[in-house]
C-alpha positions as CSV (number, residue, x, y, z in Angstrom):
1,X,143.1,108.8,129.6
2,X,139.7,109.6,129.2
3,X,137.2,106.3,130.0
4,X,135.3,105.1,127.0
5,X,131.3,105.2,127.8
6,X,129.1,102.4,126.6
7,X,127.9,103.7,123.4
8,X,123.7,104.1,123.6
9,X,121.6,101.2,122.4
10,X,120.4,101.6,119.2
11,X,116.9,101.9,118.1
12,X,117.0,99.8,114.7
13,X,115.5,96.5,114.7
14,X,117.0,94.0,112.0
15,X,117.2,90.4,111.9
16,X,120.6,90.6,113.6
17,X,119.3,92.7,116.4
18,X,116.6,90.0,116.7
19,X,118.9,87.5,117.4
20,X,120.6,89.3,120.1
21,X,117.9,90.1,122.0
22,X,116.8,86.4,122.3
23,X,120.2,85.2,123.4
24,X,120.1,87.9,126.0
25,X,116.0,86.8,127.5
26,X,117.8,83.5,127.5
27,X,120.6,84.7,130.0
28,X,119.8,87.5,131.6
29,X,117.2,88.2,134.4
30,X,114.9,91.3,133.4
31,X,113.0,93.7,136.0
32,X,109.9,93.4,133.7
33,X,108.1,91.3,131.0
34,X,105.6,92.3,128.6
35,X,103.6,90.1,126.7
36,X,102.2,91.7,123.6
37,X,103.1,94.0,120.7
38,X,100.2,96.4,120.5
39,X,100.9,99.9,121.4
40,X,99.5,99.0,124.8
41,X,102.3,96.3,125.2
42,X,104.6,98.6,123.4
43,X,104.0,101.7,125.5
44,X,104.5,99.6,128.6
45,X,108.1,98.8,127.3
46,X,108.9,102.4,127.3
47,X,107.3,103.7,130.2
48,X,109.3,101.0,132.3
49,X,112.7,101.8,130.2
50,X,112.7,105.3,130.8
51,X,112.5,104.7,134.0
52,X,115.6,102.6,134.4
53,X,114.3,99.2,134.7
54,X,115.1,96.6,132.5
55,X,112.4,95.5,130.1
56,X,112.1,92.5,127.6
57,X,108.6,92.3,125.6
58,X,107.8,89.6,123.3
59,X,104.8,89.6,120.8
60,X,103.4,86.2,119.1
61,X,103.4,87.8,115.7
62,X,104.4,91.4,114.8
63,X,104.3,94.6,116.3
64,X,100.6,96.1,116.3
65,X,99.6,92.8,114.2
66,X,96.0,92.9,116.1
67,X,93.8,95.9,117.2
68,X,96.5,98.6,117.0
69,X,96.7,98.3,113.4
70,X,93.3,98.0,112.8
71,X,92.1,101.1,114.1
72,X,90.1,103.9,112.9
73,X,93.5,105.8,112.8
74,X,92.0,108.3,115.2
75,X,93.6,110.4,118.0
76,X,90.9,111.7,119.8
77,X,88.9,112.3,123.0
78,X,86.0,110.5,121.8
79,X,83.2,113.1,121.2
80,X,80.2,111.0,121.9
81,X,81.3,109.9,125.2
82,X,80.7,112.9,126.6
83,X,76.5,112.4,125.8
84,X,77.4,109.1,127.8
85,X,78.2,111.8,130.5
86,X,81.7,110.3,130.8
87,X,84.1,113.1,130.8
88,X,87.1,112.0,132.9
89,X,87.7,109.4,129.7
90,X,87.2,112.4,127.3
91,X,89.8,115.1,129.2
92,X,92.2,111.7,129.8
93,X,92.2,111.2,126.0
94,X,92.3,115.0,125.0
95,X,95.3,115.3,127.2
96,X,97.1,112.7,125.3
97,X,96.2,113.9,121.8
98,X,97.3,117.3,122.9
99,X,100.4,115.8,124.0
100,X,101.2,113.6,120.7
101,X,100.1,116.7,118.7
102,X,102.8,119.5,120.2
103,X,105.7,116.9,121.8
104,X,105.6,113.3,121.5
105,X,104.6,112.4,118.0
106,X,104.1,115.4,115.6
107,X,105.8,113.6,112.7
108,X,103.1,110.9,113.3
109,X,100.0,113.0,114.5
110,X,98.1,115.9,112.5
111,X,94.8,117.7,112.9
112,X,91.6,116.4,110.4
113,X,88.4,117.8,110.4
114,X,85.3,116.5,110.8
115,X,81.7,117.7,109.9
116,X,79.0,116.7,112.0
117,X,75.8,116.9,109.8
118,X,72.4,118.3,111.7
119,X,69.1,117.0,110.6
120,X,67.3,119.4,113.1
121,X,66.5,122.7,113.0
122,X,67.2,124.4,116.3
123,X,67.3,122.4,119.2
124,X,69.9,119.7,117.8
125,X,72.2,123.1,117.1
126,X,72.0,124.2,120.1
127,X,72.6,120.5,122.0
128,X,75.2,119.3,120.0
129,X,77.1,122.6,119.9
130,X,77.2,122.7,123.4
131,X,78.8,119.3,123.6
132,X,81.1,120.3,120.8
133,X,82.3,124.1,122.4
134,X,83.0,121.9,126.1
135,X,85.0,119.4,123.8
136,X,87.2,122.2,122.1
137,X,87.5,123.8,125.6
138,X,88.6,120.3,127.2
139,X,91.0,119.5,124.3
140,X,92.7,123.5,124.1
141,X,92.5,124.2,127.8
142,X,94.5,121.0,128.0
143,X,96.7,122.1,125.0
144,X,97.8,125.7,126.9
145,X,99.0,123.2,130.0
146,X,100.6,120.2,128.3
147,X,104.2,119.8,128.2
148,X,105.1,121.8,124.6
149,X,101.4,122.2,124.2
150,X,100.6,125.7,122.8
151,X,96.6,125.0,122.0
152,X,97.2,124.9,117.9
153,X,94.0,122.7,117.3
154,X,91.6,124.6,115.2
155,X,88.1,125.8,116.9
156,X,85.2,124.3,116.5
157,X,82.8,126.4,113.5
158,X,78.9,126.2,112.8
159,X,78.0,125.7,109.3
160,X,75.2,126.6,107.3
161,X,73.7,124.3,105.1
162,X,75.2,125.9,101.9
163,X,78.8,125.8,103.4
164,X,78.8,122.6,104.6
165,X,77.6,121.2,100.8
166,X,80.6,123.4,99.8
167,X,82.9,121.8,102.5
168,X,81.0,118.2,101.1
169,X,80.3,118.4,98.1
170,X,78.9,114.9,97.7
171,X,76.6,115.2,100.4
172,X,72.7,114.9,99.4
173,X,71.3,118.9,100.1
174,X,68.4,116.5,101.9
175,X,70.7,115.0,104.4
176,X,71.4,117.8,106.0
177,X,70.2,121.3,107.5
178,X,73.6,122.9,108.8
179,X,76.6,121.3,110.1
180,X,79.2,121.8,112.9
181,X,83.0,121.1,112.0
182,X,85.5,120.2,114.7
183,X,88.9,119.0,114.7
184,X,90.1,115.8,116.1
185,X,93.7,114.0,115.1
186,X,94.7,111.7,113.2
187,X,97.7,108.8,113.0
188,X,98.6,105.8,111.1
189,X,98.3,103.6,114.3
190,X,100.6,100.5,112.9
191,X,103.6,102.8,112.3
192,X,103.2,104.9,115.4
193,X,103.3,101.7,117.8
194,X,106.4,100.9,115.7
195,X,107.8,104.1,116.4
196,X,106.7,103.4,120.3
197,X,108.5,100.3,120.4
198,X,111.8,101.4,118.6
199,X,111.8,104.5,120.7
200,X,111.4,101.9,123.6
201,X,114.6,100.3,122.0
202,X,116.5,103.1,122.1
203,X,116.5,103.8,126.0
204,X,117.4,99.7,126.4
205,X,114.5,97.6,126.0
206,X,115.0,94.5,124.4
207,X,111.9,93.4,121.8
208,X,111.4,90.8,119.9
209,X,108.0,89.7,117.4
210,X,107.6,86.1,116.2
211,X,108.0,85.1,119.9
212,X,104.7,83.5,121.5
213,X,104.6,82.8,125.1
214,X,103.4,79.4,125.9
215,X,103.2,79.3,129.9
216,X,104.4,81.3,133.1
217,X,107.3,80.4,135.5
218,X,106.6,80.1,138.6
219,X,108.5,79.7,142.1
220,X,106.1,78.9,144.4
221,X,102.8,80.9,144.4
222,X,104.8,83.5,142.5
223,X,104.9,84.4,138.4
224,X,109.0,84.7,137.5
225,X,108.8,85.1,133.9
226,X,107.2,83.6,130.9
227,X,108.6,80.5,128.9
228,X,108.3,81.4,124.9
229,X,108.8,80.2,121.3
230,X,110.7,81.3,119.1
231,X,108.6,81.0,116.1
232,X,110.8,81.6,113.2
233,X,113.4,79.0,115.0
234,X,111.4,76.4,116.7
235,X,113.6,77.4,119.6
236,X,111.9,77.4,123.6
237,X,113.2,80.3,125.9
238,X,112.8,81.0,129.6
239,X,112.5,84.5,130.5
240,X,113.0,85.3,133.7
241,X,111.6,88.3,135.4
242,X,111.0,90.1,138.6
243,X,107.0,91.4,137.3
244,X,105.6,90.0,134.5
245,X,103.0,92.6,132.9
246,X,100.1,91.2,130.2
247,X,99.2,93.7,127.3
248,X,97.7,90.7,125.3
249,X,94.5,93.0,124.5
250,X,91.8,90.5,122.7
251,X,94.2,87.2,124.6
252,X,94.1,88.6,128.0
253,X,91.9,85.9,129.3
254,X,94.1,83.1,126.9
255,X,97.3,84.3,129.4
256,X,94.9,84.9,132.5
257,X,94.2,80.9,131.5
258,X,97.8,80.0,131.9
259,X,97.8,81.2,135.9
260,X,95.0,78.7,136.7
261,X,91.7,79.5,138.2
262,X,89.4,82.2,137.4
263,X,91.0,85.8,136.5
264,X,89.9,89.3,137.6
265,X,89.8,90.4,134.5
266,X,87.2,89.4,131.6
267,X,87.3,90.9,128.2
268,X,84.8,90.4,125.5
269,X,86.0,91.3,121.5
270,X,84.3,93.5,119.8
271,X,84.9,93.4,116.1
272,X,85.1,96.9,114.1
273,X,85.1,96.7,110.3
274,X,86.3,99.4,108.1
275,X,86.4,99.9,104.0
276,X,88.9,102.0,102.3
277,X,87.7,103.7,99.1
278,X,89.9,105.9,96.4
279,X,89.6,109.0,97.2
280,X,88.0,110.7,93.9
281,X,84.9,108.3,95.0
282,X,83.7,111.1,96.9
283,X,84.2,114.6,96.9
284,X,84.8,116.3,100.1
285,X,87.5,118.5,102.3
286,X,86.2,117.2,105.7
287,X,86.0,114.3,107.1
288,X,82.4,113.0,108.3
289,X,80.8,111.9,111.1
290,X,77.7,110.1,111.3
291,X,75.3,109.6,113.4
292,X,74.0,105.9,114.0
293,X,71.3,104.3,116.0
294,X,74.0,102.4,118.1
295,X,77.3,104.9,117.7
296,X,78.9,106.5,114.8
297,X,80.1,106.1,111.6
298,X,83.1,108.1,110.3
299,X,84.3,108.9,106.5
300,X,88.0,110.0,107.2
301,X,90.2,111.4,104.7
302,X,93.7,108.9,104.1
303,X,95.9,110.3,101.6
304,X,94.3,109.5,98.4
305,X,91.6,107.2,99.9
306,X,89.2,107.1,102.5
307,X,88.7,105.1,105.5
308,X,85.1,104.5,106.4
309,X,83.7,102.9,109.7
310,X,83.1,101.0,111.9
311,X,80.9,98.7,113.2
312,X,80.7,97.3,116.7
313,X,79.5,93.5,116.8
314,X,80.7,90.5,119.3
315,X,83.4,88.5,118.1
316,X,83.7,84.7,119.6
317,X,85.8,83.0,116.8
318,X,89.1,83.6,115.6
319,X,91.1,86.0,117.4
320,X,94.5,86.3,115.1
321,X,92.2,87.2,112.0
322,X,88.8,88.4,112.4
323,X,86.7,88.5,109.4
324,X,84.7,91.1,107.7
325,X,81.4,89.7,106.2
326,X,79.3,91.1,103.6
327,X,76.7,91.7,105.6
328,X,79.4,93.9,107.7
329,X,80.2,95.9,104.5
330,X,76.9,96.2,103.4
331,X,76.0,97.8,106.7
332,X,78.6,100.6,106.2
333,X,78.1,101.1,102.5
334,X,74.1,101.3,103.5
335,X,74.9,103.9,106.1
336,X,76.9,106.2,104.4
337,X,74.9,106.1,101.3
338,X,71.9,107.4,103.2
339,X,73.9,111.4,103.1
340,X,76.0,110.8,99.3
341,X,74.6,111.9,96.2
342,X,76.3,109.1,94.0
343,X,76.0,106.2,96.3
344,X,78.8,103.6,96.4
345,X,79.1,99.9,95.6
346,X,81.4,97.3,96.6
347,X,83.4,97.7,93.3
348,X,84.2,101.0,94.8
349,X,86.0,99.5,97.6
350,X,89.9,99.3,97.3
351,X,90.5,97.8,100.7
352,X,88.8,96.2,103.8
353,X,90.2,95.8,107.5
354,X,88.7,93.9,110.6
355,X,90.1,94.2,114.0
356,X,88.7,93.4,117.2
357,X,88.7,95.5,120.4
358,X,89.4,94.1,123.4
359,X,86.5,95.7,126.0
360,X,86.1,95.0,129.8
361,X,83.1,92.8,130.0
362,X,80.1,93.9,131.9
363,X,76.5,93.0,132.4
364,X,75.1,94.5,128.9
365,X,75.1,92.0,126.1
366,X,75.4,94.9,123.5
367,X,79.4,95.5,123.0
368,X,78.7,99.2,121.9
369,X,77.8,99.7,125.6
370,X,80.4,97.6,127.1
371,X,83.1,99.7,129.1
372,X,86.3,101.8,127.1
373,X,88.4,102.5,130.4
374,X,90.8,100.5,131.2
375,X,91.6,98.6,134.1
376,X,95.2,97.1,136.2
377,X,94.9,94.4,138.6
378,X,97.7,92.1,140.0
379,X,95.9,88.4,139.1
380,X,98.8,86.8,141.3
381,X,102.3,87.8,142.7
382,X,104.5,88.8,140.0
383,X,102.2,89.4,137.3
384,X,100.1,92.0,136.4
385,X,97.3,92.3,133.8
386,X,95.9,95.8,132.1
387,X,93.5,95.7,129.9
388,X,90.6,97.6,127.9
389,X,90.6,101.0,127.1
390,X,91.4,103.3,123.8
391,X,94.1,103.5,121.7
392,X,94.5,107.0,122.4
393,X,95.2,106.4,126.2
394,X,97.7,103.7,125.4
395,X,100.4,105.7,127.1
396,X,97.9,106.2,130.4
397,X,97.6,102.4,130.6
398,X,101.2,101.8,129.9
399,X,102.4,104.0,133.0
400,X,99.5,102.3,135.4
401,X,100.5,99.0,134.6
402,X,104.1,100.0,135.2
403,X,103.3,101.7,138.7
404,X,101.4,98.5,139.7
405,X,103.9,96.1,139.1
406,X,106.8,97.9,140.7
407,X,104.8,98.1,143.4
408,X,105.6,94.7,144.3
409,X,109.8,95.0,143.3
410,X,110.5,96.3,147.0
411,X,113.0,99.2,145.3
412,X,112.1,103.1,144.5
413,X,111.0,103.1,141.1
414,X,111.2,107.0,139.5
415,X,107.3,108.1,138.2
416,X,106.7,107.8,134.7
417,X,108.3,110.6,132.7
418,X,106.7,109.0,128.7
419,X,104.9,112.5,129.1
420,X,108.3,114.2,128.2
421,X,109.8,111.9,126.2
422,X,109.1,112.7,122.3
423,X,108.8,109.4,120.1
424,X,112.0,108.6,117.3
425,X,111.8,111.1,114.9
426,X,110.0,113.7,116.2
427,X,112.9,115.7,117.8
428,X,114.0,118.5,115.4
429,X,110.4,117.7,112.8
430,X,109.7,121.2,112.6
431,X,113.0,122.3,111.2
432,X,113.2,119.4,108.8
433,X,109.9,119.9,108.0
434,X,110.8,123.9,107.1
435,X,113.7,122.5,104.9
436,X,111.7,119.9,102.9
437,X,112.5,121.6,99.6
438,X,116.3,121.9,100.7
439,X,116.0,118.4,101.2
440,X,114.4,117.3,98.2
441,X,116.7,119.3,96.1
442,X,119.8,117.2,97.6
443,X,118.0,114.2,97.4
444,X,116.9,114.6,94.0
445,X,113.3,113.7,94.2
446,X,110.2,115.9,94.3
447,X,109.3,117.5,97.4
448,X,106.2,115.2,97.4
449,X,108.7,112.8,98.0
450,X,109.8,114.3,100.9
451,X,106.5,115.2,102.7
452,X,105.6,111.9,102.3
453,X,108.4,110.3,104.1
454,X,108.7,112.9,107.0
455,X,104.8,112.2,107.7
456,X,106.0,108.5,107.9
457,X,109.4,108.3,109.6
458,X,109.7,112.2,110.8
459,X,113.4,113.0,111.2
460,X,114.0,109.3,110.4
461,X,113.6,110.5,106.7
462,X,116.9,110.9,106.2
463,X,118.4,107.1,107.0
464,X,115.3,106.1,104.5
465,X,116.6,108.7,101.3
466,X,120.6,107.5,102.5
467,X,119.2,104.1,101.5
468,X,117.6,105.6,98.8
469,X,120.9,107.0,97.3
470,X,122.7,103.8,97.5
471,X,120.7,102.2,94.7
472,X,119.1,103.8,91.9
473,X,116.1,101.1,92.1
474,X,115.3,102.6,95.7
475,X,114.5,105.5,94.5
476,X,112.5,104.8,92.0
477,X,108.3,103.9,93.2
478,X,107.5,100.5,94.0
479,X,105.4,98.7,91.0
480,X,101.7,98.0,91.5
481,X,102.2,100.6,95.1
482,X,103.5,104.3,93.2
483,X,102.8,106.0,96.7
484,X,105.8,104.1,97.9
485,X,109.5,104.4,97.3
486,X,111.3,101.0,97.1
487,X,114.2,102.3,99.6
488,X,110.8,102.0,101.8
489,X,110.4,98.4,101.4
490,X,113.9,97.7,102.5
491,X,114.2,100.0,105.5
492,X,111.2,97.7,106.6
493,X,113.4,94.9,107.4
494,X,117.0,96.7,108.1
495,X,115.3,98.9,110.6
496,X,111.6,98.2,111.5
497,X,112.1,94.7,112.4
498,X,109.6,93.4,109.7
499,X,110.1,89.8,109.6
500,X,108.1,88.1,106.7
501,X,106.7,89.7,103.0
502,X,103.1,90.1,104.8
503,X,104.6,92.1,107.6
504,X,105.8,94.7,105.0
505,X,102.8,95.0,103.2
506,X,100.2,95.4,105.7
507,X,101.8,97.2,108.4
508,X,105.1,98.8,107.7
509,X,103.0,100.3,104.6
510,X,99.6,100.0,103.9
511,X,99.8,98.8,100.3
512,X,97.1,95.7,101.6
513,X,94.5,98.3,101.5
514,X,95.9,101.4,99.0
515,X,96.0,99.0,96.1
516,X,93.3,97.8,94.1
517,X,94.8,94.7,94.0
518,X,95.8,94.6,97.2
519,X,99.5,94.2,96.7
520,X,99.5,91.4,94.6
521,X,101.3,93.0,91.9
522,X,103.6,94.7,94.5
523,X,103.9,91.6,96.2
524,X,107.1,89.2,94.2
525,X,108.7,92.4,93.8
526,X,108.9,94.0,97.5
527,X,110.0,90.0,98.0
528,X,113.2,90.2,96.3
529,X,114.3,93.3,97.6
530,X,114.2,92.4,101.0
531,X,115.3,88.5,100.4
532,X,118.7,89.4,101.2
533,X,118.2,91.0,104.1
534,X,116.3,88.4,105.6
535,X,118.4,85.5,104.4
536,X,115.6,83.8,102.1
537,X,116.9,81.7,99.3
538,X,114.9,81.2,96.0
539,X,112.1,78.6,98.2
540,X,112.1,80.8,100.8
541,X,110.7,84.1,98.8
542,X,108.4,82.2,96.2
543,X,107.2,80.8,99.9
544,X,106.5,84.5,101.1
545,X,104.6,85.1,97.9
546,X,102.4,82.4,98.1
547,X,101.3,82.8,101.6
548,X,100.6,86.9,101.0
549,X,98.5,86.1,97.8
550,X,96.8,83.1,99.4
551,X,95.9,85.5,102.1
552,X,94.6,88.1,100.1
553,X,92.2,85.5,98.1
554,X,91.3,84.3,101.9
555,X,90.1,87.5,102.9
556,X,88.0,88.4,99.3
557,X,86.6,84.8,100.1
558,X,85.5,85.6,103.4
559,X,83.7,89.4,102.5
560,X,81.7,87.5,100.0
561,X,80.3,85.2,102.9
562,X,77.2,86.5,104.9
563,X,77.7,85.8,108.3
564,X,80.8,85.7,111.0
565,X,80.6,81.7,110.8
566,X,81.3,81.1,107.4
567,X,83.3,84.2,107.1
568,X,86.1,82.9,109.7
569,X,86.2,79.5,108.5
570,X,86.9,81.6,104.7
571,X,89.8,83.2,106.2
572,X,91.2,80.6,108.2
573,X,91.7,78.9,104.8
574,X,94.9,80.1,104.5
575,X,97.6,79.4,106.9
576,X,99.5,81.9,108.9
577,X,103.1,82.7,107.9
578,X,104.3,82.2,111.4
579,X,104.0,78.9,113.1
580,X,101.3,79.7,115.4
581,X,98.7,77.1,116.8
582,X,95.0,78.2,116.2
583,X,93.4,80.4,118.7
584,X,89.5,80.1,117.5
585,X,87.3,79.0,120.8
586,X,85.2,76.9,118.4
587,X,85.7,75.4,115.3
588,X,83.8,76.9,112.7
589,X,81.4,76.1,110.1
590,X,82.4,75.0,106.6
591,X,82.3,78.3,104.4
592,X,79.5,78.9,102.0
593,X,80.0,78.6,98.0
């Protein structure tokens, strides 16, 4: 008789699953701990489950609930570090986008262009497009020797001043004398750490959000795990484990705190603001980037909107929810109204994000020039600590911080092999994406439909439209969020491990900032279809509601204040869903009328 083989983990995450994997940190000793849920946390997780160890990471709130949801949903090499002369960081990053691009997240990842206006004749040509042709030559020289890559990112074109208004439209003919247009990529940044964590799942690792650490274990001199709370139970937990790694971006020095003495590491936040406006606010086919006397400001096409940002300020108050200020979005509609013909106003403005980046400190007092690499550095036996650098590198940092902890597990550790190992729902995209009509017909819905969810959950689709065809309701569009099936909402919890209404809303979609409501129409409704799942009675869900609506009137309280001050103590008038203590470093002032 043939031996039955353990059946291969599974990559959902549902409240089930959840409760698993805390009764297994409880008992079983793990070969590493991560603490966070960003995609620097997440990509950890999987660099040391694919290579055999085992891995248990716990995140305070929800997966990419700080910085790597707040992003300027950008894959990219970073085009103005290379006038910063720094171009190891720019062939690192175009290496990875190359690699999401072609083989680890094409579901996820696409191509966007960009046109870069000139306001000089001649020289500026000339200087920019030199940057710009060693950029492309970096980013598709890279391509041609990736794993899968075949070099399919567009080339690099100078423009005219007559063809970039016809590639703009809205541009003022006075802002501009010619233009360049490159290609960089793009990604929603929330659902592809998702899909870095449930891939992480799927090769063994055990994850679980709503689980704050509290303190390290020691024996002796030595870190042996973390102890954590269980913040949807109350519950304490002692997770035991041979290296202990810390991707707590923006709380780095908070868990750096917990070791005792001074920490190697010191990271300042830097807080980046973006607006979302509808997309028929300004006409365009490009995306835009600006030139700034500090850095840059992009206007990136998003589906039917726009994402336009950022800005690059210090950040010393709260860390969970940093607030955007009117003076903040004043700065951005100011600067990109310099190059529009029909300037914008804040009744334009649909949605508005803050998130903070979490930069290795140096001697400069100005965060723009304050350092994007990253760094790894064992504080104290056991326990590791990376730090800094960019979203697009995330998988970089992950496999460092990996290598440096199991340098210290006295056993042969393989390499990293993340570099060959496509994210969930990538393998077999391209054919599914070749049969999106086929699809649509047998799912009866429009092949809109379709694209839409293979953008979002690549091969995954089709467990989302099997939910779909269950119920009639789940196929039908969410009210108040149309760009949204209901099946969509639901999936959320059974597979994506969201956890509370909010989670849904702001991460697992983006109706927080596609609505011009901000989901508060969508907001009771999305509630009851996922109360069952979740096990809320009628208390429970009218609970959910009124937290998510008192946060959205939090946050349009806080972008009427004028400075960070009264703007944080605005937003910190509502409470958070999850039973966190506060994690401000001062209290702040009372918030202006």
């Amino acid at each position: 008789m043939t031996p039955t083989r353990p059946a291969a983990p599974t990559a959902g995450l549902d409240p089930a699953r959840r409760t698993e994997t805390l009764r297994r940190m409880r008992t079983e000793m793990m070969d590493i701990a991560v603490i966070g849920g960003g995609v620097t946390g997440a990509g950890v997780a999987l660099d040391a489950a694919t290579r055999g160890l085992s891995v248990a990471l716990v995140e305070a709130r929800d997966l990419a609930a700080g910085t790597s949801s707040r992003s300027s949903k950008l894959i990219h090499g970073g085009l103005r570090y290379l006038e910063q002369l720094n171009a190891p960081l720019v062939r690192e990053a175009l290496r990875e986008r190359s690699l999401m691009l072609d083989t680890l997240a094409p579901h996820l990842v696409h191509s966007v262009p960009f046109l870069l206006p000139l306001t000089h004749h001649g020289w500026e040509r000339a200087y920019i497009g030199s940057g710009v042709l060693l950029y492309d030559t970096l980013g598709q020289g890279l391509a041609r020797i990736a794993p899968g890559g075949d070099g399919t990112m567009p080339h690099h074109r100078h423009l005219s001043r007559k063809a970039a208004l016809r590639a703009f439209p809205s541009l003022r003919s006075d802002a501009l004398v010619g233009a360049i247009q490159y290609w960089d990529g793009q990604v929603d940044d929330a659902r592809h750490t998702l899909f870095v964590a449930r891939t992480a799942v799927r090769y063994g690792a055990l994850v679980a959000t709503s689980a704050r650490v509290t303190g390290l274990l020691r024996e002796g001199d030595r870190v042996a795990g973390v102890t954590v709370r269980d913040l949807e139970s109350g519950d304490e937990i002692a997770l035991r484990a041979r290296q202990t790694i810390n991707a707590a971006g923006v709380w780095t020095d908070e868990i750096q705190s917990m070791v005792g003495g001074r920490g190697r590491l010191s990271v300042r936040a830097s807080k980046g603001v973006h607006i979302v406006v509808p997309r028929d606010r300004i006409h365009g086919e490009t995306g835009l980037i600006l030139r700034t006397e500090k850095s840059v400001l992009f206007v990136i096409p998003w589906g039917s909107h726009w994402i336009i940002g950022t800005t690059d300020t210090e950040w010393n108050l709260d860390l969970a929810h940093p607030a955007a200020s009117s003076a903040d979005i004043d700065y951005l509609l100011a600067t990109v109204n310099r190059v529009l013909r029909t300037p914008l106003t804040a009744d334009d403005i649909t949605g508005v994000y803050a998130g903070l980046r979490p930069l290795l400190a140096g001697e400069s007092e100005d965060t723009s020039q304050l350092s994007r690499e990253h760094a790894v550095v064992t504080s104290v036996s056991g326990l590791t600590m990376v730090a800094g650098g960019k979203y697009t590198t995330y998988r970089v940092m992950a496999a460092d911080a990996v290598d440096a902890a199991v340098g210290g597990m006295n056993r042969a550790v393989p390499a990293s092999c993340t570099e060959k190992i496509p994210l969930l729902g990538a393998d077999g995209f391209p054919a599914l994406w070749n049969a999106r009509e086929t699809l649509a017909r047998r799912a009866g819905l429009h092949v809109g439909w379709i694209e839409h969810l293979l953008h979002r959950y690549g091969t995954l689709a089709e467990e989302v439209l099997e939910l779909a065809a269950s119920r009639a309701e789940l196929a039908r569009p969410l009210p108040g969020a149309p760009t949204y099936l209901a099946a969509e909402a639901v999936y959320a919890v059974t597979h994506e491990g969201a956890l509370h209404l909010e989670d849904v809303l702001t991460r697992r979609t983006r109706i927080s900032i596609e609505t011009a409501d901000r989901g508060v129409e969508a907001a009771r409704h999305v509630a009851e279809l996922i109360a069952p799942t979740l096990g809320w009675d009628t208390a429970a869900r009218d609970r959910e509601v009124e937290h998510y609506l008192a946060r959205v009137q939090a946050e349009r309280a806080s972008q009427r204040q004028a400075d960070d001050a009264t703007a944080d103590a605005a937003r910190l008038g509502a409470p958070d869903v999850r039973r966190l203590g506060r994690t401000e470093r001062y209290a702040p002032a009372p918030a202006a009328s």
